[in-house]
C-alpha positions in Angstrom: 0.0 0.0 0.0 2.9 2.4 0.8 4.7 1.7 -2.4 1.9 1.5 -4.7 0.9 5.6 -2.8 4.3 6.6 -3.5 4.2 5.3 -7.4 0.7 7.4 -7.5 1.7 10.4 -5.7 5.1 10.9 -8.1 3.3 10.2 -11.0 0.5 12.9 -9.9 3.5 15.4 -9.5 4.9 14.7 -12.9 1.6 15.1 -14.8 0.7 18.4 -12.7 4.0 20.1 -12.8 5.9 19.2 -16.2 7.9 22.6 -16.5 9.6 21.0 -13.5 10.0 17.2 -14.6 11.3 18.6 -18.2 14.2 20.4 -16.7 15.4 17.2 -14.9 15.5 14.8 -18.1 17.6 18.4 -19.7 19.7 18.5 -16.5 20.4 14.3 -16.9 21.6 15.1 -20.8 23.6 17.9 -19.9 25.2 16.2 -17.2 25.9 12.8 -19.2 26.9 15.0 -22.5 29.7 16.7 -20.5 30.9 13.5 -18.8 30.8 11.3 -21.6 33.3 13.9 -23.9 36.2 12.0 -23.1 34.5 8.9 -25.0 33.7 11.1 -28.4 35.6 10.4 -31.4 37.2 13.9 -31.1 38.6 14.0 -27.8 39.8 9.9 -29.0 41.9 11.8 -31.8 43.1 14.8 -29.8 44.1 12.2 -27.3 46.9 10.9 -29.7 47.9 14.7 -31.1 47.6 16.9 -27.5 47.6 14.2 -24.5 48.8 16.8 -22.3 46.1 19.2 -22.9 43.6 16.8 -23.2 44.4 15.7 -20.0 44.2 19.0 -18.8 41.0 19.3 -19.9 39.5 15.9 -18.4 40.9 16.9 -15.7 38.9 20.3 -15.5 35.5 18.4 -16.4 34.7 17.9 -12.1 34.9 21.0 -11.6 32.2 22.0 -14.1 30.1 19.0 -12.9 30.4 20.0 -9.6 29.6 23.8 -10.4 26.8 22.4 -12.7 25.4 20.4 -9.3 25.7 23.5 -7.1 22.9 25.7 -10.1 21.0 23.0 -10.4 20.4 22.1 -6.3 19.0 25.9 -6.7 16.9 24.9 -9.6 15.5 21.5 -8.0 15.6 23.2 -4.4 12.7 25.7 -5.6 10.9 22.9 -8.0 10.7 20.6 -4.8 9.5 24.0 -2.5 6.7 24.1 -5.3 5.5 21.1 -5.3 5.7 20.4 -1.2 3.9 24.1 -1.1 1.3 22.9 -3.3 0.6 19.9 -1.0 1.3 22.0 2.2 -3.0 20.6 3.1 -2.6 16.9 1.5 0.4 16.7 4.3 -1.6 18.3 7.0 -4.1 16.0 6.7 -2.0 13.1 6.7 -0.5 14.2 10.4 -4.3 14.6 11.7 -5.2 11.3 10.0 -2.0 10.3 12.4 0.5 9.6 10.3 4.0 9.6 11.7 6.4 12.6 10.7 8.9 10.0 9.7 7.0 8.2 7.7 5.5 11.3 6.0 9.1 12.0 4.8 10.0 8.7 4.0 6.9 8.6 1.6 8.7 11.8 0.3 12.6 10.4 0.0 10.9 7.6 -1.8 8.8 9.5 -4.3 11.7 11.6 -5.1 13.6 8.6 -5.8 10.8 7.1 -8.0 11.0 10.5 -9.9 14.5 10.6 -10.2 14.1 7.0 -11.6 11.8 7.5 -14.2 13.6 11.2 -15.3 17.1 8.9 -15.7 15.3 6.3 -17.6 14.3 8.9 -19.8 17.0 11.2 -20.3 19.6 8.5 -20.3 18.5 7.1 -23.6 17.8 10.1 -25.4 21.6 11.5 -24.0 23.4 8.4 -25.5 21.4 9.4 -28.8 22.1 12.9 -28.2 26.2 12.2 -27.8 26.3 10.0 -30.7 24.6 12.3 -32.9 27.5 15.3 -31.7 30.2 12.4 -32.1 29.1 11.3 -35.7 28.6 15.2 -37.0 31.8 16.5 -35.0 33.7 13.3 -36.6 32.1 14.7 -40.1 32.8 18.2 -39.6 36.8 18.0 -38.3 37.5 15.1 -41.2 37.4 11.6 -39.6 34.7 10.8 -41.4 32.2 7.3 -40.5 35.0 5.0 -40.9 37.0 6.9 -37.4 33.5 6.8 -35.9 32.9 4.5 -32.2 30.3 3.9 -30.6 30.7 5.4 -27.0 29.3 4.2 -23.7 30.5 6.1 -20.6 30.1 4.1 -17.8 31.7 6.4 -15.8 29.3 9.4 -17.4 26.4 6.8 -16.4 27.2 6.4 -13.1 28.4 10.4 -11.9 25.3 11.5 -13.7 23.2 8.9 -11.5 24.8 9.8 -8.6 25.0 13.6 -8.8 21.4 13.8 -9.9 20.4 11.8 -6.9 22.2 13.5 -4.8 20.9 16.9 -5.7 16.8 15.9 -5.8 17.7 13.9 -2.0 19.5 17.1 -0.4 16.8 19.2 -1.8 14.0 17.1 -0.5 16.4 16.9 3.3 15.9 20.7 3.8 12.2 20.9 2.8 11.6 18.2 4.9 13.4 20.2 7.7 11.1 22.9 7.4 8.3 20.6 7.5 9.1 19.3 10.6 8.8 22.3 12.1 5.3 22.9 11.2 2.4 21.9 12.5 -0.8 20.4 11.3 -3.1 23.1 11.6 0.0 25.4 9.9 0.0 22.8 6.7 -3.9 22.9 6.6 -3.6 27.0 6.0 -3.3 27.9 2.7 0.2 29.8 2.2 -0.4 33.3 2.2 1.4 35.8 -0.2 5.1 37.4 0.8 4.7 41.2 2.4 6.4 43.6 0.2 8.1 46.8 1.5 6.3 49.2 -1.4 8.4 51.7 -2.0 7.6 55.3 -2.6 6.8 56.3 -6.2 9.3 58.8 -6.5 11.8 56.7 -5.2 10.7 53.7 -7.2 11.6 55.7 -10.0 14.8 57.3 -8.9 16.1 53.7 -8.7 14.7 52.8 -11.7 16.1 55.5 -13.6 19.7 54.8 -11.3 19.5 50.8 -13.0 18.6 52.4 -16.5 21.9 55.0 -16.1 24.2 52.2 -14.9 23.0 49.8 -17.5 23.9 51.8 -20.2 27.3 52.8 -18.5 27.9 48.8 -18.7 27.0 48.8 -22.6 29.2 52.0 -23.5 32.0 50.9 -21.1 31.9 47.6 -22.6 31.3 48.6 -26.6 33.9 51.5 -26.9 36.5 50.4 -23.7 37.3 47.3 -23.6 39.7 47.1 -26.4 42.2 48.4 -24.2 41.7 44.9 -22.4 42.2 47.2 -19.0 41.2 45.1 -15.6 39.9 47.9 -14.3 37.0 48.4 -17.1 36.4 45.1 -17.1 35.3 45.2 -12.9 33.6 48.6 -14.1 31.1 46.8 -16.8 30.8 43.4 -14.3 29.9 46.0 -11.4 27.6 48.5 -13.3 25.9 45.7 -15.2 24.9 43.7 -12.0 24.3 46.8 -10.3 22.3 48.4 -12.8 20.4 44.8 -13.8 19.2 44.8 -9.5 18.1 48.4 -9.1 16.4 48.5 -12.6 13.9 45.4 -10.9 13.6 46.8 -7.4 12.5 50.2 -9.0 10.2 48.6 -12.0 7.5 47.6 -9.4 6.4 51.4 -8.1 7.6 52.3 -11.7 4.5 50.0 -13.5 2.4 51.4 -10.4 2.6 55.0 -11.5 1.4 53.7 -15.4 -0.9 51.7 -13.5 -2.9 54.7 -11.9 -2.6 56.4 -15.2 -4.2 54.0 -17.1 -6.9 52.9 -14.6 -9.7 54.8 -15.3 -10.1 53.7 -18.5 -9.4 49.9 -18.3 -12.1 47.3 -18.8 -12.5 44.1 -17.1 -9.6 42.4 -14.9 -6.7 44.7 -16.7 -6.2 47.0 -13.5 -6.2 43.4 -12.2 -3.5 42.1 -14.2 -1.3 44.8 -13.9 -1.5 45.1 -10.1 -0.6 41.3 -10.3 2.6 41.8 -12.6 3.4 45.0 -10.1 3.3 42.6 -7.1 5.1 40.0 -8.8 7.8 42.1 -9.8 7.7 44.1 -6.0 8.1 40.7 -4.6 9.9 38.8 -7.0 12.6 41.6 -8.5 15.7 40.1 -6.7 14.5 36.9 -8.9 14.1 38.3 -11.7 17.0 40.2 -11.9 19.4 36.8 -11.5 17.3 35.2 -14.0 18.2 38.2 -16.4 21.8 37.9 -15.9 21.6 33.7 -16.2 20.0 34.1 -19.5 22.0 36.9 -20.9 25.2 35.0 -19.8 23.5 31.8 -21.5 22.9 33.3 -25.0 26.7 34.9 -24.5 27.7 31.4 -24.0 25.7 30.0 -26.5 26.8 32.8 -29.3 30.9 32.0 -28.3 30.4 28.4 -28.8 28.4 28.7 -32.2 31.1 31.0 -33.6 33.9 28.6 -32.5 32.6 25.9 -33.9 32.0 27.8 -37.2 35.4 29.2 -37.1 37.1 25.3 -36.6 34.9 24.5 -40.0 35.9 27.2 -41.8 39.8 26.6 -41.2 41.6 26.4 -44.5 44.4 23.8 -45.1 47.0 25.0 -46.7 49.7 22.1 -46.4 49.7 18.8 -44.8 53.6 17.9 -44.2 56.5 19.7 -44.9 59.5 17.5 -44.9 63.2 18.7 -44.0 66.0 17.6 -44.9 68.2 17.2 -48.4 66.6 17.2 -51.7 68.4 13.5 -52.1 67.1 12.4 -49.3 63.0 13.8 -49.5 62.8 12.9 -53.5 64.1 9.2 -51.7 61.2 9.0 -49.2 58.7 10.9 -51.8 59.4 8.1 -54.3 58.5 5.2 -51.8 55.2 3.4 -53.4 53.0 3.4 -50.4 54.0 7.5 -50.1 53.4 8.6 -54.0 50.5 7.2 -54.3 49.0 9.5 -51.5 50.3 12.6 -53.0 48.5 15.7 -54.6 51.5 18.3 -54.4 54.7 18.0 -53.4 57.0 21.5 -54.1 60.0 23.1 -52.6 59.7 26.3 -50.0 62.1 28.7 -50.7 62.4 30.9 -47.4 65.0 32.4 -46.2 66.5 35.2 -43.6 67.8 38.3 -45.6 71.3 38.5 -45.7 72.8 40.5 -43.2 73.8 43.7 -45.1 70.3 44.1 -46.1 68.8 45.0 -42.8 72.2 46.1 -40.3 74.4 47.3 -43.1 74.9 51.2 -43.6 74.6 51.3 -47.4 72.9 48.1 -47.6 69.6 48.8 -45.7 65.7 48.0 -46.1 64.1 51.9 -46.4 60.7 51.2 -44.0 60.2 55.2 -43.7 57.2 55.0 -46.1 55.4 52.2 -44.8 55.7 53.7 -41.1 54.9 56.7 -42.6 51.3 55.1 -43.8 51.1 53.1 -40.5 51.1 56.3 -38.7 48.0 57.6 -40.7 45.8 54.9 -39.5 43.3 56.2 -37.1 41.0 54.3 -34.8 43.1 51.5 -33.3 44.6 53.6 -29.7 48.1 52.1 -29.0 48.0 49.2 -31.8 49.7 51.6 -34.2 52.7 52.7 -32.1 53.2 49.3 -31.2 53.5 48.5 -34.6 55.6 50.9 -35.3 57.9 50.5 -32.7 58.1 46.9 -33.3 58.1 46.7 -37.2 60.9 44.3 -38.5 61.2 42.3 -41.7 63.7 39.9 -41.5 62.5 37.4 -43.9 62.1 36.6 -47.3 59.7 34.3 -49.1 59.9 33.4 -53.1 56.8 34.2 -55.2 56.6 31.1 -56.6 56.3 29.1 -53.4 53.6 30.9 -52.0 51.7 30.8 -55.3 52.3 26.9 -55.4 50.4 27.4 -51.7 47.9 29.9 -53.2 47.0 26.9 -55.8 46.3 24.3 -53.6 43.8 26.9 -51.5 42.1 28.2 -54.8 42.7 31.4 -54.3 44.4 33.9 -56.8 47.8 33.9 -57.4 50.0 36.6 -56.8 51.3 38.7 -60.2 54.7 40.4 -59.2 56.6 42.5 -61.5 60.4 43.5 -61.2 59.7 46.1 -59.0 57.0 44.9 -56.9 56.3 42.8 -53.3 54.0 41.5 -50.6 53.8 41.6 -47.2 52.7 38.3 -45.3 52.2 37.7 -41.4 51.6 35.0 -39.2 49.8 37.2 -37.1 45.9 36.7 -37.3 44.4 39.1 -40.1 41.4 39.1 -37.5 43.1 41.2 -35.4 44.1 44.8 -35.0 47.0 43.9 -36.5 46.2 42.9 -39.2 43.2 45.5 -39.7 45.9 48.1 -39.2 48.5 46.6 -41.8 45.1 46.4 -44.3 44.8 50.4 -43.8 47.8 51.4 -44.4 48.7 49.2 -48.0 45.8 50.9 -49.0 47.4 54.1 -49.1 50.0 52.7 -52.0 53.2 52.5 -50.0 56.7 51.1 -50.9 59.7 50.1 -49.4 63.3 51.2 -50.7 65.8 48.5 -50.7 69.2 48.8 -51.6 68.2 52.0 -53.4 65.6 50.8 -55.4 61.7 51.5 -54.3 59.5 48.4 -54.3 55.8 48.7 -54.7 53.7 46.8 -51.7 50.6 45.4 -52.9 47.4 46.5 -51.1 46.5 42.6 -50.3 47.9 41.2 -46.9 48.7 37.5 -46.7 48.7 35.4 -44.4 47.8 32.2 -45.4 50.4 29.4 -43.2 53.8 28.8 -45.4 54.1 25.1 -43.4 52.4 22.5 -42.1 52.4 23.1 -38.2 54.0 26.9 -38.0 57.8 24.9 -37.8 58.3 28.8 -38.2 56.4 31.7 -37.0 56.9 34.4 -39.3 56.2 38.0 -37.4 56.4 40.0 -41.3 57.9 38.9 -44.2 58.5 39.7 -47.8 57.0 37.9 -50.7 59.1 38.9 -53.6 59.9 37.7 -57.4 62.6 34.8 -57.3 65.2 36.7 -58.8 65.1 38.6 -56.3 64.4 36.2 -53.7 67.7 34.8 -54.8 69.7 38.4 -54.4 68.3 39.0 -50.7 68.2 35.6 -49.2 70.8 34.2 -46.7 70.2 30.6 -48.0 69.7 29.9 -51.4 68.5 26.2 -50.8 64.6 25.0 -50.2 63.8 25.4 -46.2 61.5 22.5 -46.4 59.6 20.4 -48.9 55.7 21.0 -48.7 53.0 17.8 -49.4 49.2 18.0 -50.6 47.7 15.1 -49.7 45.5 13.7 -52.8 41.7 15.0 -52.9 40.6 11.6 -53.9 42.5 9.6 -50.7 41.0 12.5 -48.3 37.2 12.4 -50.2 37.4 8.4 -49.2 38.7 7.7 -46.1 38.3 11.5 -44.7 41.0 14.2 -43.7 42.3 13.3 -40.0 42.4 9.4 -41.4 44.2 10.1 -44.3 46.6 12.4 -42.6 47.1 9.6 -39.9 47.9 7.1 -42.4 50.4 9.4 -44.4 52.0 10.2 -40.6 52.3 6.5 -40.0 54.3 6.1 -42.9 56.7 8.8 -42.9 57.0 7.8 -39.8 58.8 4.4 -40.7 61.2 6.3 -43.3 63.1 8.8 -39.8 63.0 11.7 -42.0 62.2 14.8 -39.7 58.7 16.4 -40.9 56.1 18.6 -39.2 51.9 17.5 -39.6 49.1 19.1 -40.1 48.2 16.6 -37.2 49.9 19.1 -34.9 48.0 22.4 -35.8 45.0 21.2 -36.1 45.2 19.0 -32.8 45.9 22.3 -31.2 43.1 24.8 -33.0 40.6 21.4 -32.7 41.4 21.2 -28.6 40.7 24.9 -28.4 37.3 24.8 -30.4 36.0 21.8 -28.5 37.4 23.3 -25.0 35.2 26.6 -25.9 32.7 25.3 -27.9 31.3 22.5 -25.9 32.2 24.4 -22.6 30.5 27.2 -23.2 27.3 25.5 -25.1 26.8 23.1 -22.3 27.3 26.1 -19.6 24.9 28.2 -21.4 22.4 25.8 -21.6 22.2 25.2 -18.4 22.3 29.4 -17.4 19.0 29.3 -20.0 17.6 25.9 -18.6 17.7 27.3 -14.5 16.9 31.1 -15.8 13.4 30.0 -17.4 12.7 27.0 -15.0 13.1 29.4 -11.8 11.0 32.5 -14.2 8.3 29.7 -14.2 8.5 28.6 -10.3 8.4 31.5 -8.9 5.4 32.9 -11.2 3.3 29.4 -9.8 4.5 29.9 -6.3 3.3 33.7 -6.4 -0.3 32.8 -7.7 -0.8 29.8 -5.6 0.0 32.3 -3.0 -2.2 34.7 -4.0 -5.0 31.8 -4.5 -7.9 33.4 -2.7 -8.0 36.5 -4.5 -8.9 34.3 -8.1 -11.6 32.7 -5.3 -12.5 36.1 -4.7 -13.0 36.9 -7.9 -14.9 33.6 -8.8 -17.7 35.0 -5.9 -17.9 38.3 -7.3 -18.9 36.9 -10.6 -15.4 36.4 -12.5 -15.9 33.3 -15.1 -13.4 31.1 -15.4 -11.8 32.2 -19.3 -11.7 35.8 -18.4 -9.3 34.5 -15.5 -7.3 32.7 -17.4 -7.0 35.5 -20.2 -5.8 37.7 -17.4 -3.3 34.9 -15.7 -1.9 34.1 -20.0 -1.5 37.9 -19.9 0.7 38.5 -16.6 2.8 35.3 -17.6 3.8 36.7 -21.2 4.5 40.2 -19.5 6.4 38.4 -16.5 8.3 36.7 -19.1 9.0 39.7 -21.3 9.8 41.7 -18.5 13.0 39.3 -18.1 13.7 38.9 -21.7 13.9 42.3 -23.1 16.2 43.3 -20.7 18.6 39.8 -21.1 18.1 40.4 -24.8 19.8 44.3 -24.6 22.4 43.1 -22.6 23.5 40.0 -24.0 23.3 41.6 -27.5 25.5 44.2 -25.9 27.8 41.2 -24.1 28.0 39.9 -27.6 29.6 42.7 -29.2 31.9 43.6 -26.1 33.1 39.5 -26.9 33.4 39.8 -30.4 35.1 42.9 -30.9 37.7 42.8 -27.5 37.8 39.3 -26.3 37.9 37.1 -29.3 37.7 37.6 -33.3 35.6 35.6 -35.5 38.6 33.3 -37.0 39.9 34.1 -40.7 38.3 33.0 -43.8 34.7 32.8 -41.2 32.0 34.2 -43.6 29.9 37.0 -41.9 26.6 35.1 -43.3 27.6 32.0 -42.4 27.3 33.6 -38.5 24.3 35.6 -39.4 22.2 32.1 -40.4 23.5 30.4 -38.0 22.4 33.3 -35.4 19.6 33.3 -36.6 18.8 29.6 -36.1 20.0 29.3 -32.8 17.6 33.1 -32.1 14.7 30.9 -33.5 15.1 28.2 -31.2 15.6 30.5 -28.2 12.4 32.0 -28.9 10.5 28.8 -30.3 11.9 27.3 -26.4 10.5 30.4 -24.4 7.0 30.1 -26.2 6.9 26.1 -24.9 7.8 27.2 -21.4 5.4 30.3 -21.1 2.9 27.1 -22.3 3.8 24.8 -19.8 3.6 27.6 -17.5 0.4 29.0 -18.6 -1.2 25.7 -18.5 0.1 24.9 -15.1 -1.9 28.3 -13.9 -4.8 27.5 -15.7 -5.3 24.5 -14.1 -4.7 26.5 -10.7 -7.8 28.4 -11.7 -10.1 25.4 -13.5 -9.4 23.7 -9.6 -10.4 27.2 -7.4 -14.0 26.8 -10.0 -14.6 23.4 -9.6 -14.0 23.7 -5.6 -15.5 27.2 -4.7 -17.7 28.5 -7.4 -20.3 25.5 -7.4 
């Protein structure tokens, strides 16, 4: 009888409070999607290229789980308040009928269990679908293809997800059941009456209101135009006046929507004056709430937006060479002819880079002439220090023969470079997303040249900075592209500095690009000649994108998943609180869809209350991100981002219309029970 109650009881509280019972089964796939990443066939393959920061980054996963259990004990903590305040007379009784306190809460421990038993048996399956979904497009995206695909079962996800979900819904349940015990019957039997507010003054309401607005938009403008400069001190400035100005724009709103209130209430019809005093109270009583729920969705869609570009930016990395071999030209034409390796081949040409011979940049008569490319430098406006650090720093020290980087240009598709006699290039490792970069872009527009030896060479208005090797063997600060003749006058070594190898299109269509790279590695491996892989740039740019994107994604949808789930709570607590005034209404003549209009119409402005302000700042967060923290990576198209933004906008707003349902169904059925029990 006591088993077959509990099975009854948590089935009642899944069918009347599904906002709350969705969120778990998310909470079990985020849980078991982080803990399982180990197991995906990317992390298997960075494994073998970047152990050591792989490791690293297993070895950070606890702490995320653990700071993922410590939000979402908040989020189950206030679900379980719900549903023990919505049987606060069904446990009342159960005392006066004299049931024992203790086994009162162990019918509760149990029915929690049974919950948390039938959430893992649901958001277990769809999790291992869920992970091997991200494994198989992940293992498409980064070039393993089907064939470097396994199937991946974490035990070890399985059983810390089990156990930390438990744990959470069990702790939870211990300190509600501490304040139950506290409480008597006749206590459980009253319905729970509605928190006191302190109503503030109107003008005062609205001083603090307008104090929010001003420190809000201190927190944008700080953040848009200041944080270039990458100082610590705006950084605390934007955190401080952002929170600040997110908590006094709440506490104010409530007298704030009392004064439109009073304005507008000789004129409304029906329960509007209603409604709005409602959404007033809510906000008076709830604004603390609403303002961390602002600043959890706002850091979620910031989150979100981070990972999406990351990810975009790993796909959209272009490959420019796969080994580059050192050695002599005997000994790589040797290895190059070896049956299993030719057969694998695309490309395979010589780089010709060199230092510039000494006189050229130290000599007295000798010397490279950089006066009118500072010059230009010095006219771009719009970057603060960038531009004297550039010129401070500005040294060219090697040279790079046209006809190398064209070979490299080939194998991209891009357009090669046309050089005559008295013309160059400049080309950087550094990031062309940068300042840097942006910078250099400004100033070749202005038709520069550079005198060497005499002579003034014409720079081309194009920057380059597509990678001259396979895994940066060398990291070029500036260099030269010049015409081989006189590649071969300014150069210190006349000789290749490496041999460079496409791998062939067909090999990499077939078996994918990491596999085919892997099988090319294992074989130059057997021959000792000393090479660099593509293997080793891409392991590190492929760590980095799945350390921020899936990071980031999984911690902003769990910032979005507790920001709407407490939005919802605390909007059913509040009306079930404020229960007697619907019965009220019900006596005075109120029929049952006009109540419900008015309840549909104080969720969507509850929600939208939250929203609109998460949606300013994050938009504003965004931009702060994108234009000081990170850059979009090179060769990133800006409509790839747009659609992409746009997709993931959709779903945001397609996932706060289903929970403003759930939620709106949840009241109305608050409202169908207060007609069925009072009004007849």
């Amino acid at each position: 009888m006591f088993f077959k109650q509990v099975r009854r009881n948590a089935a009642k509280n899944r069918k009347g409070n599904g906002l709350f019972f969705g969120s778990l089964v998310i909470a079990i796939i985020a849980f078991y999607t982080l803990l399982s990443l180990g197991g995906q066939d990317v992390m298997r393959y960075l494994a073998t290229v970047e152990s050591d920061a792989v490791a690293k980054l297993m070895a950070l996963l606890p702490v995320v789980y653990v700071v993922s259990l410590f939000f979402v004990l908040f989020l189950v903590y206030f679900a379980c308040k719900y549903q023990a305040d919505s049987r606060r007379r069904e446990f009342g009784m159960y005392l006066m009928l004299g049931m024992k306190r203790s086994r009162l809460f162990a019918m509760l421990f149990c029915e929690t269990l049974w919950s948390s038993a039938v959430s893992l048996l649901i958001g277990l399956p769809v999790a291992l679908l869920l992970t091997e979904g991200i494994s198989l497009a992940t293992a498409r995206i980064v070039g393993l293809g089907i064939i470097g695909h396994h199937f991946s079962f974490s035990p070890y996800g399985i059983l810390w997800t089990v156990l930390g979900f438990v744990l959470v819904q069990l702790l939870s349940m211990l300190v509600i059941c501490i304040g139950l015990g506290k409480a008597e019957p006749a206590d459980l039997l009253r319905s729970g009456d509605a928190e006191k507010q302190t109503v503030s003054s109107g003008a005062r309401s609205t001083v603090l209101f307008a104090a929010g607005l001003g420190f809000l938009l201190t927190a944008y403008y700080l953040g848009m135009t200041r944080m270039r400069t990458l100082s610590l001190y705006i950084l605390l400035a934007v955190v401080l006046c952002g929170i600040l100005g997110t908590f006094l724009l709440y506490r104010g709103l409530g007298g704030f929507l009392g004064l439109r209130i009073r304005r507008k209430s000789p004129h409304a019809l029906g329960l509007q004056t209603f409604t709005a005093r409602q959404v007033q109270e809510n906000v008076l009583s709830q604004h603390k709430s609403l303002a961390v729920s602002s600043l959890l969705l706002m850091m979620a869609l910031a989150c979100i937006s981070y990972g999406i570009s990351m990810g975009i930016g790993r796909s959209a990395d272009s490959r420019s060479v796969d080994f580059s071999l050192f050695g002599t030209e005997e000994q790589i034409d040797t290895v190059l002819e070896n049956e299993g390796i030719r057969e694998m081949i695309e490309d395979a040409y010589p780089l010709y880079l060199s230092m510039v011979k000494r006189e050229y940049f130290r000599g007295e008569e000798k010397a490279f002439d950089t006066s009118k490319l500072l010059e230009a430098i010095g006219t771009v406006e719009g970057f603060g220090d960038m531009v004297e650090n550039i010129i401070e720093n500005l040294h060219i020290e090697y040279v790079i023969a046209q006809s190398s980087y064209n070979r490299i240009l080939k194998n991209l598709g891009k357009e090669e470079i046309s050089l005559s006699g008295r013309q160059m290039a400049i080309y950087t490792s550094v990031a062309k997303d940068g300042d840097f970069g942006r910078v250099l872009e400004k100033a070749l527009d202005r038709n520069t040249s550079m005198g060497i030896d005499g002579t003034d060479y014409e720079i081309l208005p194009t920057l380059y900075y597509d990678n001259v090797v396979a895994d940066r063997a060398i990291t070029l600060y500036m260099a030269l592209i010049v015409p081989d003749e006189l590649f071969t006058e300014l150069a210190r070594e006349s000789k290749a500095y490496c041999r460079n190898v496409r791998l062939s299109d067909e090999l990499v269509d077939e078996m994918g690009l990491m596999q085919a790279v892997q099988k090319m590695d294992a074989q130059l491996a057997d021959t000792g000649m000393r090479y660099d892989s593509y293997l080793g740039g891409i392991g590190r740019n492929l760590f980095y994108t799945v350390a921020a994107s899936y990071l980031s994604i999984y911690l902003g949808v769990l910032f979005w998943l507790i920001a709407n789930t407490v939005i919802g709570l605390k909007y059913l607590i509040g009306q079930r609180q404020t229960r007697h005034r619907y019965e009220t209404l019900t006596m005075l003549g109120a029929d049952i869809r006009t109540m419900c209009r008015s309840v549909k119409k104080q969720i969507e402005i509850y929600f939208s209350l939250v929203l609109s302000v998460a949606l300013v700042s994050s938009a504003a967060a965004i931009y702060t991100m994108f234009t000081s923290f990170t850059k979009l990576p090179v060769g990133v198209p800006i409509s790839a981002v747009a659609m992409l933004s746009a997709a993931a906008l959709t779903v945001f707003a397609v996932i706060e219309i289903l929970y403003i349902g759930v939620v709106r169904r949840a009241a109305d059925r608050e409202i169908c029970g207060i007609e069925i029990t009072d009004r007849r």
